[in-house]
N, C-alpha and C positions, 0 to 999 in steps of 0.2 A: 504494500500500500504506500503510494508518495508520501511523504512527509518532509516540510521544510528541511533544507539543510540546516546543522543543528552546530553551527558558526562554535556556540560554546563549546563543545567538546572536541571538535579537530582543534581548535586552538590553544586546550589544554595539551591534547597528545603533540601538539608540533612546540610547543614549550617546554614541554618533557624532553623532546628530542633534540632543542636547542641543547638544554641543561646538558646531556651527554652527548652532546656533538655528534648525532648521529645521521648520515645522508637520508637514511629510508629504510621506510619497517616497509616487511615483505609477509603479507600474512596470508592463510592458508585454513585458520580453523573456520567454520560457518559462523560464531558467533562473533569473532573479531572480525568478520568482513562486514555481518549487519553492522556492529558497531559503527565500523568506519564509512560505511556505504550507505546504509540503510536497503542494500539487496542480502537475502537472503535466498543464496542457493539450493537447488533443489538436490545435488548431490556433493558432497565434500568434494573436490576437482577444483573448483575457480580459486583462485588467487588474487594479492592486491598488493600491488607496489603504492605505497605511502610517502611521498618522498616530503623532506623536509621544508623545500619552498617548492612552489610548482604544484601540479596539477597530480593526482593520483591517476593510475590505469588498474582500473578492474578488470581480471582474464576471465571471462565466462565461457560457460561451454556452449555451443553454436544455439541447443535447440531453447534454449533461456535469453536468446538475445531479449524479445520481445517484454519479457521480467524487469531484465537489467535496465532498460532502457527509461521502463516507466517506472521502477524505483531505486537505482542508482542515483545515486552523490556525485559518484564521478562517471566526467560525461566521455571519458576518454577509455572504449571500451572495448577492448582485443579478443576476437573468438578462438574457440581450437574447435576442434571437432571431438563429438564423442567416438565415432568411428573412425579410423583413416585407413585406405584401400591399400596404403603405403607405409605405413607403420603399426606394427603387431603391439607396439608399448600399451598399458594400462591409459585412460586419457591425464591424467595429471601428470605424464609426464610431458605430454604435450602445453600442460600450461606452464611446467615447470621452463620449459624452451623460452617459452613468452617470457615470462618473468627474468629472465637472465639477458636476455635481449635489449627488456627495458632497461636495465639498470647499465648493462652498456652505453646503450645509445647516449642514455642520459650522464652518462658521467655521474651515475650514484654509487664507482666502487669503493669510494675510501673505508667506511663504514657504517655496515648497516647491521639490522636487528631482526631476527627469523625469530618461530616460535622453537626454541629448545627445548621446552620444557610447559606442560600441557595440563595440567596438575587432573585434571577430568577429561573423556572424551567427551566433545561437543556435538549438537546433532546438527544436523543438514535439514531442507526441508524435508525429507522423506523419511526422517529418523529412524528410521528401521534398522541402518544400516553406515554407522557411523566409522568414515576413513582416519586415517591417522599415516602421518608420512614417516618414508621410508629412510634409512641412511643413506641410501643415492642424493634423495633429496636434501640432506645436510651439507652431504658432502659436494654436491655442486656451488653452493654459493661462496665454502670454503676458498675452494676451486678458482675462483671468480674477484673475490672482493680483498681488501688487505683486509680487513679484520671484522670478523663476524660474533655478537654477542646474542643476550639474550634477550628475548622484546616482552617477553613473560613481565617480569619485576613493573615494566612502563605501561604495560598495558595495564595489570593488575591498577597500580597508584591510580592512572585517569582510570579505569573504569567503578572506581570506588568509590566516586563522587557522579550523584546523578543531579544533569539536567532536568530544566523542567520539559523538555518532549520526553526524556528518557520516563518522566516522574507521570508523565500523560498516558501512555504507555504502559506502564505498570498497571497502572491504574484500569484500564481497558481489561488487562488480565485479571487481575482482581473480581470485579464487578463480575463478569463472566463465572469467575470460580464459585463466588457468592451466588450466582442465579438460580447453577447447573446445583448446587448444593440444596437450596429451598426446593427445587425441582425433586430432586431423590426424595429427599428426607418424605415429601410427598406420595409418592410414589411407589416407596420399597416396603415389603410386605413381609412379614416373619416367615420364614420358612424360606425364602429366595433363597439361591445360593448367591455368596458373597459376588462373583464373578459377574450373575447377572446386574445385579447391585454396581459394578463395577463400571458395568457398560454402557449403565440406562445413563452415567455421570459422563463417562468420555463421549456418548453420541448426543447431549442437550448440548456442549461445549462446541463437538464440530458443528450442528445442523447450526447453531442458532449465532454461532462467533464468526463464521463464514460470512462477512457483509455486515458486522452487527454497525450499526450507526453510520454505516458509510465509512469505517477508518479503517476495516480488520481487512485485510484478503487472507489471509491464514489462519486458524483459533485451533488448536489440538491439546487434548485432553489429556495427563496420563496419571490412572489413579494404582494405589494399594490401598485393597480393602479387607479386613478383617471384624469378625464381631463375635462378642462373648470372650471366651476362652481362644480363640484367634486371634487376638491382639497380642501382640510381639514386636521385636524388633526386626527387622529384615528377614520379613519372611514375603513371599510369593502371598497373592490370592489364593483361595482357595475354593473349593465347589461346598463349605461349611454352609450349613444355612445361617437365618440372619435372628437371630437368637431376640428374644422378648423379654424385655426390662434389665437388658444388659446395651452398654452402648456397642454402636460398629462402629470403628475409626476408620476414617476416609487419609491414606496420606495421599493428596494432593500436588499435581504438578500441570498448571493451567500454560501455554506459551501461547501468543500471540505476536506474530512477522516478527519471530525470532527472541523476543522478551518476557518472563516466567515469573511466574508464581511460588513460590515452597509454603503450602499450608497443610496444615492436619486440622480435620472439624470430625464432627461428632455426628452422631444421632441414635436416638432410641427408639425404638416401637414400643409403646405401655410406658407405665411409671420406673424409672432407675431405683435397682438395688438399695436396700439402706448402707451397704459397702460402698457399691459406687456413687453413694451422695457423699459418701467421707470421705473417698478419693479424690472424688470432686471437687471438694472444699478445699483439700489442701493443696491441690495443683491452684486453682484458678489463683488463692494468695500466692502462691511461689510464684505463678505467672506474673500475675498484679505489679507485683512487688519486685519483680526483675523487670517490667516493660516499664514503671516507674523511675525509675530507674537510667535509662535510656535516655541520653538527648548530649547535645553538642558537649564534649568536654571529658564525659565519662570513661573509666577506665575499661577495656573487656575483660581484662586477669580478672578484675574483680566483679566483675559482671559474673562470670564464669565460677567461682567462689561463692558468690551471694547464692546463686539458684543450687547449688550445691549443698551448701549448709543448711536451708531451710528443709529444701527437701530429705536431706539425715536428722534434721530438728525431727520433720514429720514423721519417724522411724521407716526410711527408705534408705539406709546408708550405700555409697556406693553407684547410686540410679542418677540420671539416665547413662547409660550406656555407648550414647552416642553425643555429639557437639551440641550445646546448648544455643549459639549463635553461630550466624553464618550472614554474609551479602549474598543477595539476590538482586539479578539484572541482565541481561546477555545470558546469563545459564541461571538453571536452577541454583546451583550452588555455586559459587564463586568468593573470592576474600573480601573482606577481610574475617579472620575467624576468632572468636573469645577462647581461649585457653588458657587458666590460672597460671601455667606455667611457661605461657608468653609474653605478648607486651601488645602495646598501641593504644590507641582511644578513639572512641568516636568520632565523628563529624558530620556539619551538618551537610545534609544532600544523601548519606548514605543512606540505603535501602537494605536493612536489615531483617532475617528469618530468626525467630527468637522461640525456642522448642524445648518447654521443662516435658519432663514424660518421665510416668514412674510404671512398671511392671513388676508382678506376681507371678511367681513361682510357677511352672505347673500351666502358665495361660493366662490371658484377662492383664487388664489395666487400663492408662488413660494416657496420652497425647496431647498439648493443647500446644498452636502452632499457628503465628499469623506474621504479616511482611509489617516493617514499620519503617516508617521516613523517620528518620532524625533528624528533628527541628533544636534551634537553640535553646530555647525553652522546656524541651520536652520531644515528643514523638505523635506520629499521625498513626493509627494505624491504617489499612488501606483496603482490607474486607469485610463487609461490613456482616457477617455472618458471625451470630455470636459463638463465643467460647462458650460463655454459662448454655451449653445448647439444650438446658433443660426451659430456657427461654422462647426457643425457637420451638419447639417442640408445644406449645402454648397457642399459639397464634390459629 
C-alpha cells in the first residue's frame, strides 16, 4: 500500500551512516527492505543498495515490478528475472549480480554495511517460506568493497525509535488484532478444537484487513492457541477442545505490509475458575505495575527485575520462562530487549511487547500481553482489547 515517504526515518539511518562513515547499507532481509522502501517482497530474493547520499536502487524480481513501483520509496528500480533460460543459479543470485554492479558503478566500495548477522528469520510476503543468505553471498561483497561490517547494530538503533507513519501503522495492526479477537471470542464454542479456534482468528484478519480503510493491501494473521490444560509455553496448537470456564490463550501475531503485532488475549466460555480468578488477579497487578512503569527514561534491567519479583512475591518463583519485554515493528520481535542482566532504557517512540505469564505444573495458566508506545510521561497502549478479558466476556 503507498505511503508517504517517511523523510524521518531515512534520515535517521543516513545519520547513523554518516556517524560510521559508511558508503551504503546493502540489505537483503524482507523486513529491512519494507523499512527502507516501504515494498514488501513477495519472496526473500530482492535486495537494496542504500547509499549514503544519493538515491537508493531496489532489485526486485521481474514478476513484482508492478508492487515495487506502486509502493516503493525508491524510484530507481533494477529487475532480475525469477527464471533465466541462461542461468541455472537460484534467483538471488541474480540480484546479488545487480547489487555489486550498483555499488561499482556508483563508486560505493570504500565501505559498506550487509546484514551479518540476522538475530530472527524474517518473513517475505509469502511467509511460508523464509530465505536466508548464503556464504557466497558474504563473501562477494568481501570480494568487492575494502571493508565490509555489520549493518545489524545501525539498523537495530534506527529501527528502535518509531515514526509517526511507523506508529500509524502499528496501529492498523492492532485495531485488526482487536476486531479479529471480539470476533472469536464470539464465535468459539466449547468443544471446538483449538485449531478450529485458531482459524476462524487468522481468516477475520485476512478477509476483513485485505482493503480494511483503504490503507492495508496485505493483513495476515498468525495465531497459537491453547485452552484449559493446553496452555504452555511453546507449544504447537492442538486439535484439544476449547475447555468451559477455563481460559484459551490466543498468542497473537497480526502483520500488516510488512508491520506486526506481538499480543497474547484471552477468552473464556462460562464463568472463570475460582483458581483462574487468582491467577488473574495477580498477573493483571504484575502487569499493571510493570506497564506503569514504562515510559521515557526507565530502566529494562529493572523492568525485567520488577515483573520478576512480584510475580515470586505471588508464589511463582522462577516464571515466566520466556523474555518479559521485547520491540515490536518490522518483525514481531525485534530489540531492544529487558534482561536484568543487561542494560539500556527506554525511549520515547519505542514500541514495546510487555508479556508477564505464569504456568502450572502438569498444564493450565495465564498470559497477559499487549504492544505499548513509550511516551514521556508514560505509555499508550495500542489494543484496545482488554487484559481483564473477564471484561470482555460481559458485553
Amino acid at each position: 500500500m503507498p505511503w508517504p515517504m517517511d523523510e524521518a526515518k531515512l534520515n535517521r539511518v543516513r545519520s547513523l551512516m554518516r556517524d560510521q562513515d559508511l558508503s551504503a547499507l546493502v540489505v537483503r532481509a524482507p523486513d529491512n527492505i519494507v523499512y527502507l522502501t516501504n515494498y514488501w517482497c513477495m519472496k526473500g530474493y530482492d535486495a537494496l543498495v542504500f547509499p549514503r547520499d544519493g538515491e537508493p536502487t531496489l532489485i526486485a524480481i521481474e514478476p513484482q515490478l508492478a508492487d515495487a513501483q506502486r509502493n516503493s520509496w525508491a524510484k530507481d528500480i533494477q529487475l532480475f528475472k525469477s527464471y533465466d533460460e541462461r542461468d541455472p543459479r537460484p534467483p538471488q543470485y541474480r540480484a546479488l549480480d545487480i547489487a555489486l554492479e550498483v555499488l561499482r558503478a556508483q563508486h560505493l566500495t570504500e565501505k559498506i554495511a550487509i546484514e551479518l548477522n540476522m538475530g530472527t528469520q524474517s518473513a517475505d510476503r509469502m511467509v511460508g517460506e523464509p530465505t536466508t543468505p548464503t556464504q557466497n553471498y558474504f563473501e562477494a561483497f568481501r570480494k568487492l568493497t575494502g571493508q565490509v561490517v555489520d549493518a545489524t547494530p545501525l539498523l537495530n538503533e534506527a529501527r528502535a525509535i518509531k515514526t509517526s507513519q511507523e506508529i500509524e501503522r502499528m496501529r492498523l495492526a492492532n485495531e485488526l488484532a482487536a476486531l479479529a479477537m471480539e470476533h472469536t471470542r464470539e464465535n468459539m464454542r466449547v468443544g471446538m478444537k483449538e485449531s478450529e479456534v485458531g482459524g476462524m482468528y487468522e481468516a477475520f484478519v485476512h478477509g476483513l484487513g485485505v482493503g480494511y480503510k483503504g490503507k492495508v493491501e496485505m493483513a495476515r494473521a498468525f495465531t497459537l492457541v491453547w485452552s484449559g490444560k493446553g496452555i504452555a509455553t511453546f507449544t504447537a496448537t492442538g486439535d484439544r477442545p476449547i475447555q468451559k470456564n477455563e481460559p484459551t490463550l490466543f498468542e497473537i501475531w497480526v502483520c500488516v505490509d510488512g508491520y506486526w503485532t506481538d499480543l497474547t488475549k484471552n477468552a473464556c466460555p462460562g464463568e472463570l475458575t475460582p483458581e483462574y480468578h487468582k491467577l488473574l488477579e495477580l498477573l493483571l497487578r504484575v502487569f499493571n505495575e510493570g506497564t506503569s512503569y514504562s515510559r521515557d527514561g526507565a530502566s529494562f534491567p529493572e523492568l525485567d527485575r520488577l515483573i520478576r519479583a512480584r510475580i515470586t512475591e505471588g508464589g511463582y518463583p522462577g516464571q515466566p520462562s520466556h523474555p518479559i519485554c521485547h520491540g515490536v515493528g518490522a518483525r514481531a520481535h525485534e530489540p531492544p530487549y529487558a534482561h536484568q542482566a543487561g542494560t539500556g532504557t527506554m525511549k520515547k517512540g519505542m514500541v514495546l511487547a510487555i508479556e508477564p505469564g505464569i504456568y502450572w505444573p502438569g498444564g493450565g495458566g495465564l498470559r497477559l500481553e499487549d504492544d505499548f508506545l513509550i511516551t514521556e510521561d508514560g505509555n499508550e497502549k495500542l489494543c484496545s482489547y482488554p487484559d481483564d478479558f473477564r471484561l470482555a466476556t460481559r458485553h
